[in-house]
MIDRENMAR-768336 format. One record per residue (C-alpha): residue in three letters; x, y, z. Coordinates in pm, whole numbers, plus 50000, padded with zeros to 5 digits. Layout:
BEGIN
{'ALA'; {X; Y; Z}},
...
END
This chain:
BEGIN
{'UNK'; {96135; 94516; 12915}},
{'UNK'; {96134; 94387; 12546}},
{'UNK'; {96123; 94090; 12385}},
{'UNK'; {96429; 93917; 12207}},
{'UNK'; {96482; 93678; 11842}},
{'UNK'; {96724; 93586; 11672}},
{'UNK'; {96684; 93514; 11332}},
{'UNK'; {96928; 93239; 11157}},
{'UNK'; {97240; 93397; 11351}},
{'UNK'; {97601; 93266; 11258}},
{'UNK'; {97913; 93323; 11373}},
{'UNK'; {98224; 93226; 11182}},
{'UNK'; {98587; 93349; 11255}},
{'UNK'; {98761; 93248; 10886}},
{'UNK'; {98632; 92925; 10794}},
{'UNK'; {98567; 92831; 11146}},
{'UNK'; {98158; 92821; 11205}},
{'UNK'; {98100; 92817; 11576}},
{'UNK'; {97687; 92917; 11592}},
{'UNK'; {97508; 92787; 11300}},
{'UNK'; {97152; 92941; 11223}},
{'UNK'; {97065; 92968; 11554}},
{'UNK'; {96690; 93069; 11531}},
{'UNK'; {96495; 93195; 11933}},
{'UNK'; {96213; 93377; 11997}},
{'UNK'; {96183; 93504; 12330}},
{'UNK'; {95910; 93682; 12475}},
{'UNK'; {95893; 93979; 12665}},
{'UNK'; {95927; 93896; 13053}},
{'UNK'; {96024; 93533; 12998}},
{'UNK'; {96347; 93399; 13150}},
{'UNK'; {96535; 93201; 12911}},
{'UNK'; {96846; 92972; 12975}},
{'UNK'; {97121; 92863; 12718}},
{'UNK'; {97275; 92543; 12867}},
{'UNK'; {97518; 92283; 12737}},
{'UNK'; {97882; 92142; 12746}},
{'UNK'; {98202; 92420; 12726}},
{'UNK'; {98264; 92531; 12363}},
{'UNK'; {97877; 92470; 12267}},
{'UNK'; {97841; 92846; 12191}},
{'UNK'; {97659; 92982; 12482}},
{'UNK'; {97857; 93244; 12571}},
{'UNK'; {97920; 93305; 12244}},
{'UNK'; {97555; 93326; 12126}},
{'UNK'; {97493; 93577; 12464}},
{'UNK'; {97769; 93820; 12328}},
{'UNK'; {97647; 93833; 12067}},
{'UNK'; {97286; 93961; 12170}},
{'UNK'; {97485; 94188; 12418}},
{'UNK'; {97657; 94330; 12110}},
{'UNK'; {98059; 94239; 12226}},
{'UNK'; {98061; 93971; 11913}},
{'UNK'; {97998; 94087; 11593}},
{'UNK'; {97727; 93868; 11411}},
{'UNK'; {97887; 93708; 11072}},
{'UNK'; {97495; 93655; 10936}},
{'UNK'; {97138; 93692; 11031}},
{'UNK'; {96970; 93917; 11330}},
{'UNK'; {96913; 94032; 11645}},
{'UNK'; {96645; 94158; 11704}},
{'UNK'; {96560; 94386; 12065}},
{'UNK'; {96244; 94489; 12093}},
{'UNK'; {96126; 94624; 11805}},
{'UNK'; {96430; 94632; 11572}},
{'UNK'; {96764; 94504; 11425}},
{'UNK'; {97039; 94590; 11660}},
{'UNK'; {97295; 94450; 11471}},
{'UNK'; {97482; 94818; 11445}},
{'UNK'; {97405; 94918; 11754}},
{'UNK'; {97645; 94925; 12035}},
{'UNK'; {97618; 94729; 12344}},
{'UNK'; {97519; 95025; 12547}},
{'UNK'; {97233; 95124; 12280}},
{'UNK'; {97069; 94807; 12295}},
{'UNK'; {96969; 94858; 12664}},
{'UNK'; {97122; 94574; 12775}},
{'UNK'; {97275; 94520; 13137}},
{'UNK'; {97519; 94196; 13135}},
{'UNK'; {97583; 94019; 13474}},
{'UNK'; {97961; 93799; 13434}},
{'UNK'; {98122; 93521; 13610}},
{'UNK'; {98394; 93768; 13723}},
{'UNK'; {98226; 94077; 13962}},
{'UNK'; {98444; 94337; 13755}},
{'UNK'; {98329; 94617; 14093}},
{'UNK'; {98605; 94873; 14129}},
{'UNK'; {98787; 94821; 14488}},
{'UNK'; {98844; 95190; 14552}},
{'UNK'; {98449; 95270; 14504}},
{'UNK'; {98198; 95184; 14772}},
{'UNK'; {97886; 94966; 14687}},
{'UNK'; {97684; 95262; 14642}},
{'UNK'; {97924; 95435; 14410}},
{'UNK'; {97973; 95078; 14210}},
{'UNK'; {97635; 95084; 14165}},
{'UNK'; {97556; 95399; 14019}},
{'UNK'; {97878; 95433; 13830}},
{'UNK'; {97728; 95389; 13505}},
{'UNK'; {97392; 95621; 13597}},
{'UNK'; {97693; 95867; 13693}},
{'UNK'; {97873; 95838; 13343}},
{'UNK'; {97542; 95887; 13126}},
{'UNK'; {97463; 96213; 13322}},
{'UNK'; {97170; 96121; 13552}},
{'UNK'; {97117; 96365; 13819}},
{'UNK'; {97265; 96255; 14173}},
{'UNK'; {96916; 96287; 14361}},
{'UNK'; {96829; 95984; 14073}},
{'UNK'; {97100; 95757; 14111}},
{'UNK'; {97072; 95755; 14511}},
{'UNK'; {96700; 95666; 14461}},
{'UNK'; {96725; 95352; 14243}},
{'UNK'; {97034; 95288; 14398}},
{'UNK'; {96870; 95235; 14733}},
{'UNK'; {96610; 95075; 14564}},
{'UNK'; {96803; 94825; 14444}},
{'UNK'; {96990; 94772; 14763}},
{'UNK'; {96639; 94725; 14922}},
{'UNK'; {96531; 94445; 14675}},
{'UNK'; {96898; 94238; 14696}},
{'UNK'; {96926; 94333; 15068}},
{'UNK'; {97262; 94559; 15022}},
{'UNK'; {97114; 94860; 15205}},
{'UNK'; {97366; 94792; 15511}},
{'UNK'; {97656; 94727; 15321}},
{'UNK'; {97657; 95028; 15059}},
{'UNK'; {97925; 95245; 15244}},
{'UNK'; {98141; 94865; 15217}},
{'UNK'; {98462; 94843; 14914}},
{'UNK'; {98447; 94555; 14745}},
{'UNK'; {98725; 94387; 14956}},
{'UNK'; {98499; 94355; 15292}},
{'UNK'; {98251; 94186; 15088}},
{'UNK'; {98170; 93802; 15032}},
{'UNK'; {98176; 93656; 14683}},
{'UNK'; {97785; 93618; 14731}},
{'UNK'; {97775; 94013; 14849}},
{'UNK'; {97995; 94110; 14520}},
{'UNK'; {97769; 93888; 14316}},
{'UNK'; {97439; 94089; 14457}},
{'UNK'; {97629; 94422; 14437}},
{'UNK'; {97687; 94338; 14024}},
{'UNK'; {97298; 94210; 14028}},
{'UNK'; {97252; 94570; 14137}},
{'UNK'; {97474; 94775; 13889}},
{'UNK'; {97275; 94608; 13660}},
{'UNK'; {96934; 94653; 13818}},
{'UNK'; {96968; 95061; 13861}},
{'UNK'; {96983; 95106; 13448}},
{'UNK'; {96648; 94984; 13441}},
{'UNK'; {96753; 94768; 13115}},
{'UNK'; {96531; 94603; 12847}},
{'UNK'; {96694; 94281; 12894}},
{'UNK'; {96909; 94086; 13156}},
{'UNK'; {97214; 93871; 13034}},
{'UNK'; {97354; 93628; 13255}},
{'UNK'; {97707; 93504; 13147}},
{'UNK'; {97751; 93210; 13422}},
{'UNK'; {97707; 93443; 13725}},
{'UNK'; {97747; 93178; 13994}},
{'UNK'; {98013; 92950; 13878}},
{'UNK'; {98246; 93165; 14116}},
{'UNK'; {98065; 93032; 14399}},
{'UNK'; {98061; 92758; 14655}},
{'UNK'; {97801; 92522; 14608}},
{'UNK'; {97544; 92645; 14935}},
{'UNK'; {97651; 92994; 14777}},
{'UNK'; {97508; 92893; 14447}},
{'UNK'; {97197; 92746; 14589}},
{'UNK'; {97132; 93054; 14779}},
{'UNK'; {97202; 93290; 14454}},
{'UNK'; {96963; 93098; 14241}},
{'UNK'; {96694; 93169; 14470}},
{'UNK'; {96772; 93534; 14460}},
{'UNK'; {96783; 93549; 14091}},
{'UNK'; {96419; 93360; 14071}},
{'UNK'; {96320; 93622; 14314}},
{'UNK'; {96477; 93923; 14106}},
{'UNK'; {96317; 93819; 13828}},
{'UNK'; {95955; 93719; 13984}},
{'UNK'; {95991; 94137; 14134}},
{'UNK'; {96109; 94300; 13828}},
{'UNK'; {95985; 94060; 13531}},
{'UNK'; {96282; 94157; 13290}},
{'UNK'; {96345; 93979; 13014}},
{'UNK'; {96651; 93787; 13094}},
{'UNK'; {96861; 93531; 12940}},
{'UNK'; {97133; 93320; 13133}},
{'UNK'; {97420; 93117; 13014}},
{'UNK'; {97516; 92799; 13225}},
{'UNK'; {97699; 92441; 13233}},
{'UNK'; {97455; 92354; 13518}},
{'UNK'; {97162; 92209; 13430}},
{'UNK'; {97024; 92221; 13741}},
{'UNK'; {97032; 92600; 13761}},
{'UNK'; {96868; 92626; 13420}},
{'UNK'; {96550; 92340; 13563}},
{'UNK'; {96553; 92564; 13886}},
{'UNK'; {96549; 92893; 13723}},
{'UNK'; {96444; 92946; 13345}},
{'UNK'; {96048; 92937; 13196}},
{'UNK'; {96224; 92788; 12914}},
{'UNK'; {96557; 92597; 12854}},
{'UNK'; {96703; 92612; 12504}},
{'UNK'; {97007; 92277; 12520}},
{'UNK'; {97284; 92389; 12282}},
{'UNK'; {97531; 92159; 12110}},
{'UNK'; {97834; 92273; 11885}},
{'UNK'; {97700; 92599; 11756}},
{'UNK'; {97312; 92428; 11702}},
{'UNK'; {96998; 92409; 11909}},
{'UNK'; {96890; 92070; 11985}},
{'UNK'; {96524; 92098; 12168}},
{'UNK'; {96392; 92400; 12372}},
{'UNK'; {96120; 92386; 12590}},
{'UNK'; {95965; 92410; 12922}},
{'UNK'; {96209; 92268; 13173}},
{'UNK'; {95948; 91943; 13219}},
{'UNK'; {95921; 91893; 12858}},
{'UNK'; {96273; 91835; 12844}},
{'UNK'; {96310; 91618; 13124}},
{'UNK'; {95956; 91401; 13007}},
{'UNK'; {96004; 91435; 12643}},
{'UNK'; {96432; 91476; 12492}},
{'UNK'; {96396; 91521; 12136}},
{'UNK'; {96747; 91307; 12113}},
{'UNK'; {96958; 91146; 12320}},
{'UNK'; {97244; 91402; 12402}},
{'UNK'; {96954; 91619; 12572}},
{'UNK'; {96809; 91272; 12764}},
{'UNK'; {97154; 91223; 12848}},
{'UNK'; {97233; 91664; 12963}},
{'UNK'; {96904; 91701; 13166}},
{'UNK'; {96848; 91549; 13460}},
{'UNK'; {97102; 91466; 13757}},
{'UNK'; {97173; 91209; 13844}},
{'UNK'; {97213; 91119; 13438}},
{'UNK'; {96961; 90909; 13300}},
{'UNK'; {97081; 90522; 13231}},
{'UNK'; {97142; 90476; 12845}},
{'UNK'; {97126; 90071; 12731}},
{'UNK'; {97170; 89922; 12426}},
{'UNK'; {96893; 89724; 12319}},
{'UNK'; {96720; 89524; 12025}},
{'UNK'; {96306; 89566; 11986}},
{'UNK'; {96169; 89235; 12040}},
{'UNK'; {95804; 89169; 11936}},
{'UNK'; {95565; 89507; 11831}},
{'UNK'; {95214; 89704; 11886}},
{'UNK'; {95218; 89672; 12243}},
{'UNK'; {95355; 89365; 12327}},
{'UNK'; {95717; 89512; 12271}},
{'UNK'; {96040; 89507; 12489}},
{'UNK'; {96397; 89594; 12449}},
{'UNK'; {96596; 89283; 12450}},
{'UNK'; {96935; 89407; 12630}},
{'UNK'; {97268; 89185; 12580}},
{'UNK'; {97180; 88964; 12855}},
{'UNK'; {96851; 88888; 12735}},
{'UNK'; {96665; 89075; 12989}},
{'UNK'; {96342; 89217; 12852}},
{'UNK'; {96226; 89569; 12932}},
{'UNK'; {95854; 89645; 12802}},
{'UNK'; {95828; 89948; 12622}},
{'UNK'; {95492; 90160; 12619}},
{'UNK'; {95275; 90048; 12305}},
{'UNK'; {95261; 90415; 12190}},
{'UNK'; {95630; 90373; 12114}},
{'UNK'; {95682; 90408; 11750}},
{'UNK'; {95990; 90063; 11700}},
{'UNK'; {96018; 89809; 11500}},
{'UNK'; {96094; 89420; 11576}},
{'UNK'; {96473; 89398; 11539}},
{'UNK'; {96549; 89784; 11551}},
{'UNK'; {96849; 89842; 11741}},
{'UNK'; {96804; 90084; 11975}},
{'UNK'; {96899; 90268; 12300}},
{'UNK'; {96681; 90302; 12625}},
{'UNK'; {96650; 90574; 12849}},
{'UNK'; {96628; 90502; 13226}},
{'UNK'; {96593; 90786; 13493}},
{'UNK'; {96719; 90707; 13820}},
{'UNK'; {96433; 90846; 14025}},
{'UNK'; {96198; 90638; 13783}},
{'UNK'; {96397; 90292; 13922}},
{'UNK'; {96279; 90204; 14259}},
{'UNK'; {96199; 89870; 14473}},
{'UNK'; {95845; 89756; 14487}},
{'UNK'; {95553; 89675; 14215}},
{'UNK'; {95486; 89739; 13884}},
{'UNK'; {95665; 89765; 13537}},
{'UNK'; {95948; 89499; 13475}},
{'UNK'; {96178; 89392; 13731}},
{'UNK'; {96513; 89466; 13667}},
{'UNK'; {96775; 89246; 13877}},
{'UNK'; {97205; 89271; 13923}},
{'UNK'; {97467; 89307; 14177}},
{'UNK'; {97483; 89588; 14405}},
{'UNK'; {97828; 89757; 14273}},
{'UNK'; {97807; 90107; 14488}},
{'UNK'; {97585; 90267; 14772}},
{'UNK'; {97605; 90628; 14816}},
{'UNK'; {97416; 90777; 15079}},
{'UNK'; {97276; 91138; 15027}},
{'UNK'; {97030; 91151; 15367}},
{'UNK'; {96698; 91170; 15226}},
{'UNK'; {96802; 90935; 14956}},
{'UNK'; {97050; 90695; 14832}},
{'UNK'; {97196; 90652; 14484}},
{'UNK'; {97258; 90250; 14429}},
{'UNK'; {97461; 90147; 14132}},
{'UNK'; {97426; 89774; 14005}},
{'UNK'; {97520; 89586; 13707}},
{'UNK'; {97264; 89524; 13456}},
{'UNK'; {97329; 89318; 13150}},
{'UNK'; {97724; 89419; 13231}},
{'UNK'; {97668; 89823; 13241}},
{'UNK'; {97636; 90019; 13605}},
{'UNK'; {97287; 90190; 13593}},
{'UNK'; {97183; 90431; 13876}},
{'UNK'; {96905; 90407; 14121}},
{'UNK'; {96737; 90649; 14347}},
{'UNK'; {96608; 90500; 14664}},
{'UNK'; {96435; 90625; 14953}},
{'UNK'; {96738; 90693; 15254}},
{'UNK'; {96594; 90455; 15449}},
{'UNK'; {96622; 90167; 15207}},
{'UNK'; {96870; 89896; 15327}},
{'UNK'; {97117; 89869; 15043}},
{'UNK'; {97437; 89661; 15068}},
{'UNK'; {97749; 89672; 14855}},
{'UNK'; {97716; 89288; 14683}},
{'UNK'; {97366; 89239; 14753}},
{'UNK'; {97156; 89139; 14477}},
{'UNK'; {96890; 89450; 14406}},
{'UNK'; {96609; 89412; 14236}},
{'UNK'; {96408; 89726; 14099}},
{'UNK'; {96122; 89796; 13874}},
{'UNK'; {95980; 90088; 13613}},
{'UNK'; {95666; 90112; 13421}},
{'UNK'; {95679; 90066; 13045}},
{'UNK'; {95548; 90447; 13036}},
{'UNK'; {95871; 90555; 13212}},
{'UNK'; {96082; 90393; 12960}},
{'UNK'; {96251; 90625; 12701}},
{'UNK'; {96325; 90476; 12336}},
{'UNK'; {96596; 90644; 12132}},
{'UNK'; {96699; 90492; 11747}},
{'UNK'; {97050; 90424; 11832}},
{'UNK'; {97214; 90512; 11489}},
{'UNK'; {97025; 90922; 11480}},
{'UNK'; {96973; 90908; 11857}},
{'UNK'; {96661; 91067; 11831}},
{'UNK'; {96345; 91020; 12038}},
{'UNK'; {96086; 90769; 11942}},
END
């Protein structure tokens, strides 16, 4: 295990800057996720900590020194990718300890952490099995076990699921959080899904076009975005974004939406009467009942989900999302009224989009 920072990293190929300054400190143990929209850098940013992307400026840092020369397989890195990459004419066993083979460790070894590892991502039956009699959630463990048998200093994650159905995926996330909760490697994982990186990571770090825009516990992000692409990224359904003007101040102030509607907005807000602004609504925070301000429109879509149901009505001419309780009798057309506290609400300055 080892800790990981990177220190003002860029990567540039000509005049094209694709990571700018990218600046992480990671600790040893912790479980780190790099999320955000294709062609934010994510991948890029892992490869280049794996050592498979040369850095155009700053450092990496592994442990206790600058690996910047080093190759990938001096840094003590192991790399899970999308693709499974096992060779179909070796068994599971023999995929797994291919690379313990290559760097010379005695046989009697590799069998033990092999079997080890087998144990821990429950592969012992299957290690006489090629590749081909597998399941994609079998080859997934199997690479999860090549890499577990080098006994690295550091994970990296390169969106190992995406290959997956979606109760495959749900499954494999669990065994990951497992792994990592067994073996306590510092790991970092790249993903588009920002519900693997809530479910997974001790810390979430939102890229967008080569910068970092907030990191942070997974509920700081969710209670607190720094800006409004992350409100907008974290959190699924979406969260609801209005425009709005501030009407009135201290803590007698609402956001006055096109229609005139009024939404308060929690005194500790920092606005100005007349700012034009954006609000933030989550859809788990808008819900039927007391309390807050009453927000009313047409019922424009009901979408059932069993324990819940997503409504979507028109307020002040935009669809905003609501999460209801299953059992909640929603009708398309129906007028539906719900309600949020002014603490719930989330203020954004719509010309810098960031947090107020």
């Amino acid at each position: 295990m080892a800790p990981v920072e990177l220190r003002q990293v860029r990567k540039a190929y000509g005049a094209l800057e694709v990571i700018h300054g990218v600046s992480l400190s990671i600790e040893d143990g912790q479980f780190i996720a790099l999320v955000g929209p294709s062609g934010c850098g994510k991948s890029t940013l892992l490869r280049m900590i794996a050592g498979l992307e040369e850095i155009s400026a700053g450092d990496v840092i592994i442990g206790d020194g600058v690996v910047n020369d080093l190759t990938p397989r001096e840094r003590n890195i192991a790399m899970v990718f999308q693709s499974y990459a096992l060779y179909p004419h070796m068994t599971v066993a023999e995929n797994m300890g291919f690379n313990l083979r290559l760097a010379g460790t005695p046989k009697p070894a590799i069998a033990e952490r092999v079997n080890e590892a087998a144990r821990m991502l429950d592969l012992t039956a299957l290690l006489d099995r090629k590749p081909a009699q597998l399941s994609g959630g079998q080859r997934q463990r199997v690479a999860m076990g090549r890499a577990i048998v080098r006994n690295p200093a550091v994970f990296l994650f390169d969106e190992p699921l995406s290959n997956l159905d979606a109760k495959l995926r749900v499954q494999m996330r669990s065994e990951i959080k497992t792994l990592h909760q067994k073996v306590g490697t510092t790991s970092i994982y790249v993903t588009h899904d920002q519900i693997e990186a809530m479910t997974l990571a001790d810390r979430i770090v939102v890229l967008n076009q080569g910068r970092v825009e907030q990191e942070g516990t997974p509920m700081d992000l969710y209670r607190k975005p720094a800006n409004l692409f992350v409100a907008a990224f974290i959190g699924s359904p979406a969260m609801n974004l209005l425009d709005g003007t501030v009407d009135g101040d201290g803590g007698e102030a609402a956001a006055r939406l096109a229609d005139r509607t009024a939404i308060r907005i929690a005194p500790d807000r920092k606005v100005t009467r007349g700012q034009a602004i954006k609000i933030g609504l989550r859809p788990e925070h808008l819900s039927p009942g007391q309390g807050g301000t009453t927000l009313s429109g047409q019922t424009l879509l009901v979408e059932p989900t069993g324990a819940q149901t997503h409504i979507v009505f028109d307020l002040a001419g935009h669809p905003v999302t609501a999460i209801v309780d299953g059992e909640y009798p929603a009708r398309y057309g129906a007028r539906f009224d719900a309600n949020i506290p002014a603490d719930q609400v989330h203020v954004f300055d719509r010309e810098s989009g960031i947090a107020l």
